[in-house]
C-alpha positions in Angstrom: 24.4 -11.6 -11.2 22.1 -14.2 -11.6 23.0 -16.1 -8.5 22.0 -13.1 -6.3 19.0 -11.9 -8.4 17.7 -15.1 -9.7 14.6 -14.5 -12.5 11.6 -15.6 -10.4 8.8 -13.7 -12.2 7.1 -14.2 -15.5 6.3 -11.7 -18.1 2.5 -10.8 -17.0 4.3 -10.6 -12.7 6.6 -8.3 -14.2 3.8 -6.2 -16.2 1.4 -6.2 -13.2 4.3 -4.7 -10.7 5.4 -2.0 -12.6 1.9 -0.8 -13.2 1.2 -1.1 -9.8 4.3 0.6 -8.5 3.7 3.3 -10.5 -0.1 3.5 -9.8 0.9 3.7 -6.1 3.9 6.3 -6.9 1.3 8.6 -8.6 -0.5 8.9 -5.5 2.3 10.8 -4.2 2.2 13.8 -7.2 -2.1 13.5 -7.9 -4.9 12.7 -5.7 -4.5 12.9 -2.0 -0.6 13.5 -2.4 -0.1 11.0 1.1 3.7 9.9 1.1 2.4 6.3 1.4 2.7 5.9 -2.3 6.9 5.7 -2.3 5.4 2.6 -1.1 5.1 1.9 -5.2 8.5 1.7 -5.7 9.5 -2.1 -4.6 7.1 -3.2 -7.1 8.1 -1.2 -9.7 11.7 -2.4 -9.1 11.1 -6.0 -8.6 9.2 -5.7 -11.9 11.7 -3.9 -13.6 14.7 -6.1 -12.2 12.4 -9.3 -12.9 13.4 -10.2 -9.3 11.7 -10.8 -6.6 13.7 -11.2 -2.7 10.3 -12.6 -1.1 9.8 -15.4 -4.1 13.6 -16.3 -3.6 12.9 -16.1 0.2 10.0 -18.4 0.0 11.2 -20.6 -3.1 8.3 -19.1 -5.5 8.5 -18.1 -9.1 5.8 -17.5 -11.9 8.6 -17.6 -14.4 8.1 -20.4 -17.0 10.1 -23.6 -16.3 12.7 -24.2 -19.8 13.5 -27.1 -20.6 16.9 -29.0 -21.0 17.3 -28.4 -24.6 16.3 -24.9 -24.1 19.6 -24.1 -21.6 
């Protein structure tokens, strides 16, 4: 698993997606009920998954660097 979905996203990128995603999903139940907000759901599951296909894509990651002795 970790060779196709590489950790690429730190712990406050992870936090930040998921409220996002489901900030944009509750457009879809409250407020002006527009379907655009299923639009939430790729970050809430590249925050949940901790994941990211366009950091892999583009060789970013906000995940901490460990060091050797930490492996």
């Amino acid at each position: 698993m970790n060779a196709i979905l590489p950790r690429n996203e730190a712990g406050w990128d992870r936090a930040a997606r998921v409220i996002l995603g489901l900030g944009l999903l509750s457009i879809v139940f409250v407020g002006p009920q527009t379907p655009w907000g299923w639009i939430g759901l790729l970050p809430l599951l590249t925050g949940l998954l901790g994941s990211c296909p366009a950091y892999t894509l583009f060789g970013v990651s906000t995940c901490p660097m460990k060091s050797p002795a930490q492996k």
